[in-house]
C-alpha atoms as one frame of an Amber mdcrd trajectory, in Angstrom:
protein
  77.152-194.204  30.042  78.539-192.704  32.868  75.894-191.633  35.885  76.107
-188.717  38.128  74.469-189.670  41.565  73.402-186.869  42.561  72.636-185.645
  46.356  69.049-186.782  47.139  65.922-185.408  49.100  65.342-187.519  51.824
  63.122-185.418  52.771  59.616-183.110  51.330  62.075-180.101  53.414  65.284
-180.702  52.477  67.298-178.283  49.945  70.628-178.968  51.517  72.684-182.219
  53.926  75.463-182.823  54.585  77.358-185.596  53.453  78.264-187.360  56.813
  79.987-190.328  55.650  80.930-192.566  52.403  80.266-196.446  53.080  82.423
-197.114  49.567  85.304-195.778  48.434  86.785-195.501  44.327  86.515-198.997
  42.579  84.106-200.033  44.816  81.361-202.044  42.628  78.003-201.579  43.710
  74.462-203.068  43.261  70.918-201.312  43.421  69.971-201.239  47.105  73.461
-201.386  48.249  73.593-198.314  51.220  76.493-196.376  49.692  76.286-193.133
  52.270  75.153-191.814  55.358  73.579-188.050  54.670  72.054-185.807  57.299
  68.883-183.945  56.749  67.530-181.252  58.553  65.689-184.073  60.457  67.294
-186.988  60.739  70.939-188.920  59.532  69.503-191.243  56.704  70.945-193.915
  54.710  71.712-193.101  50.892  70.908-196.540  48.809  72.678-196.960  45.075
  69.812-197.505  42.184  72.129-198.432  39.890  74.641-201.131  39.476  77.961
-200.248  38.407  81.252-199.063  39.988  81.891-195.881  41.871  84.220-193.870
  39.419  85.180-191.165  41.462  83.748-189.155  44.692  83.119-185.878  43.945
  82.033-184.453  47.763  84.302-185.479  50.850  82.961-186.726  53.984  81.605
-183.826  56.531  80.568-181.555  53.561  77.949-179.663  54.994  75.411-177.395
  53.068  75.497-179.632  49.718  72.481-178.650  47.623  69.504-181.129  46.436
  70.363-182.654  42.902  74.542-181.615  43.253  76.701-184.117  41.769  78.279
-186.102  44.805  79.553-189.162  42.650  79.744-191.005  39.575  79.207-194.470
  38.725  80.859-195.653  35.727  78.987-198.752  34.432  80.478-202.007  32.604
  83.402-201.042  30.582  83.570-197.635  31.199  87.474-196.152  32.082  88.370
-192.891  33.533  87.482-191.011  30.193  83.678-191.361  31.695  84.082-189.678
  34.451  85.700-186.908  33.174  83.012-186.342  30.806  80.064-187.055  33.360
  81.791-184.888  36.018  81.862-182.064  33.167  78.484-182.410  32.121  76.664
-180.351  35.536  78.469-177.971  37.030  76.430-176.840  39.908  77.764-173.818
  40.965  77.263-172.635  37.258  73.893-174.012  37.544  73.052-172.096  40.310
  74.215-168.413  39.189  72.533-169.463  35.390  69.329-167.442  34.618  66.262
-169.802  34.925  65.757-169.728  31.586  69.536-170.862  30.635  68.790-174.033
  32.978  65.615-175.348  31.434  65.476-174.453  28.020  67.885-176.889  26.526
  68.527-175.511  23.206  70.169-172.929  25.083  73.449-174.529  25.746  74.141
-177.402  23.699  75.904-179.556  25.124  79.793-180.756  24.462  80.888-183.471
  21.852  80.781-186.600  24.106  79.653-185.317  27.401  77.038-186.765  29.363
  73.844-184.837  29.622  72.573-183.830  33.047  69.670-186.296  34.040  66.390
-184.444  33.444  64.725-183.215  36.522  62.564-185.450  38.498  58.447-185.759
  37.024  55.652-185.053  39.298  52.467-186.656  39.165  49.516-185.007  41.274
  52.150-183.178  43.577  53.832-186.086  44.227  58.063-186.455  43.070  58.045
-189.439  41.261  61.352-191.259  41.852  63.729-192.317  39.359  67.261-193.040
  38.863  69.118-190.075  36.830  70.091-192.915  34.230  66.452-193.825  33.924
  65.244-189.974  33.625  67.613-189.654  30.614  66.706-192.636  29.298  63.546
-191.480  29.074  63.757-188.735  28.279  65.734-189.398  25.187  62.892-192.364
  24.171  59.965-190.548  24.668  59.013-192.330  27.533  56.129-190.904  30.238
  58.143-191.991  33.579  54.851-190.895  35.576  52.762-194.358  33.928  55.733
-196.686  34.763  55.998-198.592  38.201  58.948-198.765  39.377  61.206-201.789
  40.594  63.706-200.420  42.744  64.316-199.894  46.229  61.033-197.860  47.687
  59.530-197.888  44.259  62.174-195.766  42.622  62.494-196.976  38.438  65.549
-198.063  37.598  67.293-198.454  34.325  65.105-201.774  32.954  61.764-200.388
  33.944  62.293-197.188  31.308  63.687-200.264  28.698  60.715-202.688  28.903
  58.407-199.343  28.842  56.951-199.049  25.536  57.414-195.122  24.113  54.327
-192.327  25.119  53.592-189.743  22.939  54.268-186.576  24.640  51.960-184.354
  25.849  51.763-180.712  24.550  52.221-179.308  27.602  55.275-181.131  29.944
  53.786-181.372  33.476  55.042-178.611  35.502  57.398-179.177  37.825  56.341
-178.621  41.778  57.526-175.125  42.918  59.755-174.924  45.172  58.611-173.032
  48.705  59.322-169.210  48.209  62.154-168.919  50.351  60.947-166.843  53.647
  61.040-162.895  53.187  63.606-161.467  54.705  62.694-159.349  57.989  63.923
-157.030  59.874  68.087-155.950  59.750  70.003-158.211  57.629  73.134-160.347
  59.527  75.768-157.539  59.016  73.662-154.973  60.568  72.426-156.820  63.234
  76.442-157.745  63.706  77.670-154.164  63.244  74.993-152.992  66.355  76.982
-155.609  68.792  80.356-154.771  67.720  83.372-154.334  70.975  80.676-156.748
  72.498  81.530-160.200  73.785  79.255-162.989  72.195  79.324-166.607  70.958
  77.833-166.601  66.745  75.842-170.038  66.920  76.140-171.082  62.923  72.159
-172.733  61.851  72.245-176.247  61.073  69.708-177.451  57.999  67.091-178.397
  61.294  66.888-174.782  62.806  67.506-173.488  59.305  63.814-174.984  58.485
  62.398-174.381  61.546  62.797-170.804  61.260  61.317-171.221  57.374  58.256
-173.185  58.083  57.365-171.075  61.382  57.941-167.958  59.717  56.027-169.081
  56.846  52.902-170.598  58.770  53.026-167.626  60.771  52.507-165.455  57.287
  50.557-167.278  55.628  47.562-169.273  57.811  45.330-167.119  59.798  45.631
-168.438  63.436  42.830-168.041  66.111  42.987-169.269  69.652  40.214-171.178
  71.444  41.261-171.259  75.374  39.700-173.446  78.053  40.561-174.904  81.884
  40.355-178.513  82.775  39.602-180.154  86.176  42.312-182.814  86.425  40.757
-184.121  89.519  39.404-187.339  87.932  41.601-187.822  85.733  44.467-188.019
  88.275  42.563-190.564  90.628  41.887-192.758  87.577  45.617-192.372  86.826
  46.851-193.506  90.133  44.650-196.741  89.684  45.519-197.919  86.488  49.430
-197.307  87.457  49.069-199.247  90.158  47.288-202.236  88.219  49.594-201.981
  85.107  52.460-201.413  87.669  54.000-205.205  87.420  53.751-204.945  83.608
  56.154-202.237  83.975  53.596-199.486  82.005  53.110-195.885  84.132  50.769
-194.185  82.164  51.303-189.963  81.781  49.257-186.874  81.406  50.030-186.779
  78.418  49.055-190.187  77.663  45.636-189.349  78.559  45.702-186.136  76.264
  46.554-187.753  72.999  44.038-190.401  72.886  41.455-187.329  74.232  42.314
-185.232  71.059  42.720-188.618  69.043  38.722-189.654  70.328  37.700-185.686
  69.981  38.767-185.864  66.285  36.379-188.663  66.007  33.432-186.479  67.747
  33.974-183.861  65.491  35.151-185.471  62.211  34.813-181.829  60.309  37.857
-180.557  62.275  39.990-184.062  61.287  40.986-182.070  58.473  44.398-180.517
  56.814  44.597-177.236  54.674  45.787-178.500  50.938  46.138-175.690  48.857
  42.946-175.506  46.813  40.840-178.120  48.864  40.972-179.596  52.499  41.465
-182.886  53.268  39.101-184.624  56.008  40.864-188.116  57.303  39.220-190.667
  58.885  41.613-191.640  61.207  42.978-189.935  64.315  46.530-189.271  63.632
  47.623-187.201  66.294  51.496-185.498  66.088  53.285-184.380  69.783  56.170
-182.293  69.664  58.942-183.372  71.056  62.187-181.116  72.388  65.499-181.850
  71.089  68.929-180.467  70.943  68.527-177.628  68.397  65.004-178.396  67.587
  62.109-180.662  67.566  60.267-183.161  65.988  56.543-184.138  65.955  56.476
-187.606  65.371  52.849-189.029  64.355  50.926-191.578  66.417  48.836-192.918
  63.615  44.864-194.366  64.459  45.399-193.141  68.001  41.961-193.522  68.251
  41.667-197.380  67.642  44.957-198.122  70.561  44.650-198.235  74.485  46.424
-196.024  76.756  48.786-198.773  77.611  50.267-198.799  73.588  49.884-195.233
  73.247  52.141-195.077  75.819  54.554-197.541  74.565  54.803-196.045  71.395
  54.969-192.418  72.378  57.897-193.300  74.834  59.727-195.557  71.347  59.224
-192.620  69.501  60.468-189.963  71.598  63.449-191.822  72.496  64.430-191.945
  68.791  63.240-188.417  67.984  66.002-187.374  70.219  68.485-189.633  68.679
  67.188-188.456  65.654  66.481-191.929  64.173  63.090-191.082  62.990  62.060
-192.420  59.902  60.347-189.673  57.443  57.279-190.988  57.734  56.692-191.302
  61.450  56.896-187.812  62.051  55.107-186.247  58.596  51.174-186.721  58.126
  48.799-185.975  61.125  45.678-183.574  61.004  46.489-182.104  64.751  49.366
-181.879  66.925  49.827-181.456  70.589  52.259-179.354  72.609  52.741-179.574
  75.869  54.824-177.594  77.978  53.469-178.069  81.112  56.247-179.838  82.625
  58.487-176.945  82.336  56.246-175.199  84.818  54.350-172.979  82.014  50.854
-172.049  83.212  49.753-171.485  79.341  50.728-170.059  75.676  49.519-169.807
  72.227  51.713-172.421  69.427  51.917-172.055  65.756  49.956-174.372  63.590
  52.476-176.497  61.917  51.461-176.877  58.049  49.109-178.358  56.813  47.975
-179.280  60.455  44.818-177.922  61.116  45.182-177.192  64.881  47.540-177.703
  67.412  46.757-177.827  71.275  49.194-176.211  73.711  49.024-177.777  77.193
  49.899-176.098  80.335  50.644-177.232  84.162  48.281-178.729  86.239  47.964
-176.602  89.283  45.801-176.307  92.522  43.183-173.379  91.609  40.725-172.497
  93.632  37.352-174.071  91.793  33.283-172.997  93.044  32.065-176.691  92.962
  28.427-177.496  91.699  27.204-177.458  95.140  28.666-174.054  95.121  30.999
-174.420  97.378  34.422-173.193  96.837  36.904-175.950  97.074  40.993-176.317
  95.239  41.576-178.233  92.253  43.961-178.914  90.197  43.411-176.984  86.880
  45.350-177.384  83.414  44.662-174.584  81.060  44.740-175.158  77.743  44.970
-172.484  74.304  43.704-174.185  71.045  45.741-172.997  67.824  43.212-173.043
  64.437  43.552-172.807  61.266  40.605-170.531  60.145  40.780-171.879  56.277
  40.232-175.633  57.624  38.175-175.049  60.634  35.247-172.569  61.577  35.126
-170.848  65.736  31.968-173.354  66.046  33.487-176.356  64.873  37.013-175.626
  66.880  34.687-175.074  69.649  32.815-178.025  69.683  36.179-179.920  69.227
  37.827-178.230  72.210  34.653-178.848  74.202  34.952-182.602  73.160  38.379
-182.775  74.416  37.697-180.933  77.408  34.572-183.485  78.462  36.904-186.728
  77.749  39.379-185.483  79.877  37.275-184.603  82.621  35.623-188.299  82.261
  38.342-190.699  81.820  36.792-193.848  82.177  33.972-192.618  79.370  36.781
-191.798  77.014  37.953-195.481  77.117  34.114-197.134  76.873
């Protein structure tokens, strides 16, 4: 039986990638775990690993194709003994644009296009199990699906967990349920706003511009801001810091970490003050999900980080629990590749709070968006001599950093973001406390 390999998510945002590059060409034979593809994602370029063995028929979707659709036909593998008649037939089976204009209903009710004498029926979408995708080859889902067979109780032996061909076989038939598990929606596509594109194109006409064409990163940037902008109801906590102690103690670990080649940051400090301030104030360690929240116990703390065309926020996970000295190791590793954009999905997905700091662009202070299903995110401005009445109340110049706490009101109270922001504030203000 012919298998279409279809174009994967490699990612819980992707609906399109492009296909960047085959690694195998027609008549190539291939093994499960073999990297077949290189695909970009609105994140990162990713490797695309084969599930099944069997040898690549034909290549339906050329190198550089951009804007290829999640689940499209990109290949098919023909498996022992199959000849060209296969592919044909598999090829035939989904026809994605078709797909695509269908009604809903023509696409998941099967009854109501049977399908043609000896073509290959389309692989059954993929199951979910308590929100979760549960991943399986398309051979495997029709296998299945044909036996009876409840992929969500099997455990799968392929690469990353994904079941494979001879974990559906040795499964022994499940009666099915009632009711099939519905499928998890897909995120309502942003509402449009404002003028649409030709409008907006027909007010600037006779004038000279540059049209900048949205790859699948700003593409989903402008969703998931626009969306978290819509639908969680921000409020903004804002406080000063005195930097003055924090700077000394700076300049004297430098100096002593200075011949292990570690210079510690600002921002250094910051993370593990948020990451030890989540710990102070465990309530607001917390991420909006849907019907319930979610309190963590560790301190995983995500910092944006600027890119060409975007950003990531790669995770430092149990920030809490690592010196300043790693922290800063593994902010620096992770920024690096953020930029590269050789980030692995799960270093930059997860976290309960993020961090933002623009202060090294000169801004004195703004107000970010919470990034879903983040509860908070701080935005950190310059440090800059202020004027300051001292406790002997004298007035004296300081450097100041002010600083505007983003909330989610659903997932944290004003008390409990205050206490948090207080908590922050106090550990950066006493360094060598926060490290005790």
């Amino acid at each position: 039986m012919a298998i279409q390999l279809l174009m994967p998510a490699l990612s819980p945002t992707m609906e399109e990638g492009t296909l960047a590059k085959w690694l195998v060409k027609e008549g190539d034979t291939v093994a499960s775990g073999d990297i077949i593809a290189e695909i970009e994602t609105d994140k990162a370029t990713m490797e695309f690993e084969a599930v099944d063995e069997g040898v690549i028929g034909k290549i339906l979707v050329a190198d550089g194709t951009e804007g290829v659709k999640v689940n499209d036909p990109i290949a098919v593998l023909l498996e022992e003994g199959e000849d060209a008649s296969a592919i044909d037939d598999a090829a035939g089976a989904s026809a994605p644009a078709a797909e695509a204009e269908a009604p809903k209903e023509a696409q998941t009710k099967p009854e109501a296009a049977p399908a043609a004498s000896g073509a290959v029926a389309p692989a059954p979408a993929a199951p979910v199990k308590d929100g979760e995708r549960i991943f399986a080859s398309p051979l495997a889902r029709r296998i299945a699906a044909q036996n009876g067979v409840d992929l969500t109780t099997i455990k799968g032996s392929g690469p990353k967990g994904r079941i494979v061909k001879a974990d559906v076989e040795n499964a022994k038939a499940a009666p099915k349920s009632d009711a099939a598990p519905a499928a998890a929606a897909p995120a309502a596509a942003a509402a449009p706003s404002g003028p649409s594109a030709d409008a907006v194109a027909k007010m600037y006409e006779g004038r000279d511009y540059t049209e900048v064409k949205l790859d699948g990163m700003r593409k989903t940037i402008a969703a998931r801001l626009s969306e978290a902008k819509q639908t969680i109801p921000h409020f903004y906590l804002r406080r000063d810091v005195n930097l003055d102690a924090l700077l000394k103690f700076r300049s004297q670990l430098n100096k002593q970490l200075e011949a292990k080649g570690v210079k510690l940051s600002v921002n250094d400090f910051i993370i593990k003050a948020v990451a030890n301030a989540l710990q102070e104030v465990p309530e607001a360690n917390a991420v909006w999900a849907g019907d319930r929240v979610l309190q963590l116990k560790p301190s995983d703390v995500a910092v944006a980080v600027a890119i060409e065309g975007g950003l990531f926020t790669p995770v430092l996970q149990d920030a809490d629990m690592k010196s300043l000295s790693a922290l800063s190791k593994e902010m620096k590793d992770l920024a690096s590749r953020a930029r590269e954009r050789k980030l692995a999905p799960h270093e930059y997905q997860g976290g309960t709070f993020a961090i933002s700091n623009l202060g090294m662009f000169g801004i004195d202070n703004f107000d970010a968006i919470v990034n879903p299903p983040h509860a908070g995110i701080l935005a950190v401005g310059a440090g800059k001599p202020t004027p300051v009445v001292g406790e002997d109340g004298e007035l004296k110049v300081a450097t100041v950093m002010s600083m505007t706490m983003s909330v989610d009101h659903r997932v944290i109270d004003g008390a409990v973001g205050a206490n948090l922001l207080k908590a922050i504030v106090e550990n950066l203000e006493n360094p060598v406390a926060m490290l005790a």
